[in-house]
C-alpha positions in Angstrom: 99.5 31.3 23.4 98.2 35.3 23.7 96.3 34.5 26.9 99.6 34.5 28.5 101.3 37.9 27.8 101.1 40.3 30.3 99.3 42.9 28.2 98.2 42.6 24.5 98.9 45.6 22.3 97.8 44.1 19.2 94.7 41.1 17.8 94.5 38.6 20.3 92.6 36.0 17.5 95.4 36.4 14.9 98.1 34.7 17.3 102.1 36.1 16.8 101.5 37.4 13.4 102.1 40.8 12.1 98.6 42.7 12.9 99.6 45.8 10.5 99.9 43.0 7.5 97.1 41.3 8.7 94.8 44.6 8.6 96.1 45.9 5.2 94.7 42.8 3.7 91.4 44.2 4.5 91.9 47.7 5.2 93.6 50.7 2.9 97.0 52.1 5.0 96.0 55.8 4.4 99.1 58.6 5.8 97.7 60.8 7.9 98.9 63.1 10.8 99.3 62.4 14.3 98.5 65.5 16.5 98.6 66.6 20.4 95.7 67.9 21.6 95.9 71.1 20.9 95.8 70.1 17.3 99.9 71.1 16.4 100.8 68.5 14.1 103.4 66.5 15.4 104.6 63.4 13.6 102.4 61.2 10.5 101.3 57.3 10.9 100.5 54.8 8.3 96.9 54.6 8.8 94.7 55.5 12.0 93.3 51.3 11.5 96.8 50.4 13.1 96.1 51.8 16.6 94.3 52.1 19.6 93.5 54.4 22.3 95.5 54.1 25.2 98.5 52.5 22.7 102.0 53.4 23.4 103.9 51.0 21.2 104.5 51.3 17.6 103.7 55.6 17.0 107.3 56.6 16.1 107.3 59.3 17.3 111.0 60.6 18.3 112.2 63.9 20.4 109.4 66.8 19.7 111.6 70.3 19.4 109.3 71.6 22.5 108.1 68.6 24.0 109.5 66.2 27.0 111.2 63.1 26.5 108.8 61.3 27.4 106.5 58.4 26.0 103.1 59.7 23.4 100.0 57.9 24.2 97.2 57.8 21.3 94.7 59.2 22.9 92.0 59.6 19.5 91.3 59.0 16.7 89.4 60.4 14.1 88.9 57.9 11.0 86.9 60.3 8.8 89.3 63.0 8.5 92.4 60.0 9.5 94.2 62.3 12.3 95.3 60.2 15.3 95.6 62.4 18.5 98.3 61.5 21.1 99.7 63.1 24.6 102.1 62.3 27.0 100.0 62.0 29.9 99.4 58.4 30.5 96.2 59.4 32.4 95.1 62.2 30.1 91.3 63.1 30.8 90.9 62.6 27.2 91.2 58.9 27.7 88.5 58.7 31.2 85.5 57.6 30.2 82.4 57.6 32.6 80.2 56.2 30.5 79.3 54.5 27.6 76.6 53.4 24.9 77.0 49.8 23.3 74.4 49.3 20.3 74.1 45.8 20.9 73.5 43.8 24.1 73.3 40.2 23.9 72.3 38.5 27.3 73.1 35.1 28.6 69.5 34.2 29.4 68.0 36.0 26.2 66.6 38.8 27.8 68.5 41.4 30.6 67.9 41.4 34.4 65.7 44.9 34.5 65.7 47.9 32.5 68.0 49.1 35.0 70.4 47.3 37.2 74.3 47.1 38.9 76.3 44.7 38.2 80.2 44.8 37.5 81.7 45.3 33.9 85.2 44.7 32.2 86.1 46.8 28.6 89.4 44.8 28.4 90.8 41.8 28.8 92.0 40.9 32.7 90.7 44.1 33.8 89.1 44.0 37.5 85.8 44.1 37.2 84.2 47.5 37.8 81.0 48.5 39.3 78.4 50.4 37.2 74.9 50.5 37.0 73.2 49.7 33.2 70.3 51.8 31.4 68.6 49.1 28.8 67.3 51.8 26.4 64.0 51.2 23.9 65.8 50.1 21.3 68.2 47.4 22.8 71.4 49.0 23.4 72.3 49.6 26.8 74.3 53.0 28.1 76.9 51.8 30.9 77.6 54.3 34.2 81.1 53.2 35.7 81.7 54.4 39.3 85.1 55.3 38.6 86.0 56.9 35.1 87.8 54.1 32.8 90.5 54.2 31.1 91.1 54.0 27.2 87.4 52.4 26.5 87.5 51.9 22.9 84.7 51.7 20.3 84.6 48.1 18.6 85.9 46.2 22.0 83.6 44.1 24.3 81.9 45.4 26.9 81.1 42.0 29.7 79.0 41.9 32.2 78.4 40.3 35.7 76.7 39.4 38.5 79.5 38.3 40.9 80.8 35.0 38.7 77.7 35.1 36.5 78.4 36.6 33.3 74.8 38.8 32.4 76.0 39.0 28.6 77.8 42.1 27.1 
């Protein structure tokens, strides 16, 4: 039934189901400030778990004194101290990523195809796939290049990649 929808904003696995009441089952809501950034405090959210980077939906954030009228975007998060950081630039820098580390690789055939190789990669679900080249490092994990800086690549999400149709592992 999720596969369908045009963009998923929250847990594809639970279904149509309230993903805030489904987290606070297993994780404490705990206040905290949502901030632009600069760092101005701008509005307060029930609990940095809730969101996302890249989300839109959901921050409540109305008219800023200051500020356009014009969408927020979370654009980080930082659980320990529980400040979410949002902008109105859809395409803020602070959501490009060139780059990123995953801490565990899991490949198709058990082992991966070099130490270093290209292939294509996807961060979120129907995503085109985008070139990179991989860097197996020593201990496992694997440090991803893109070509092109990504948008909104979020810890905890799957990294998958391929070799044309073959899927390499993620």
């Amino acid at each position: 039934p999720t596969h369908a929808k045009k963009d998923s904003t929250g847990i594809c696995f639970i279904g149509e189901r309230d993903f805030r009441e489904f987290l606070g089952r297993y994780l404490p809501a705990r206040t905290g400030e949502i901030r632009d950034p600069q760092g101005q405090r701008i509005a307060e959210h029930p609990g940095v778990f809730y969101f996302t980077l890249g989300q839109r939906e959901g921050l409540n954030i109305g008219g800023v004194r200051g500020r356009a009228a014009a969408p927020w975007y979370v654009v980080g998060k930082d659980v320990a101290s529980n400040v979410l950081y949002v902008d109105q630039d859809r395409d803020s820098p602070l959501l490009q990523s060139r780059w990123l580390q995953s801490e565990q690789a899991h490949w198709v055939t058990g082992a991966p195809p070099a130490r270093r190789f290209s292939c294509t990669a996807q961060t979120r679900y129907r995503q085109p796939d985008e070139p990179c080249t991989v860097d197996v490092q020593d201990d496992g994990s694997v440090k991803v290049h893109f070509e092109r800086p990504q948008r909104a690549v979020t810890p905890g999400q799957s990294l998958v990649l391929y070799d044309g149709e073959e899927c390499l592992g993620g």
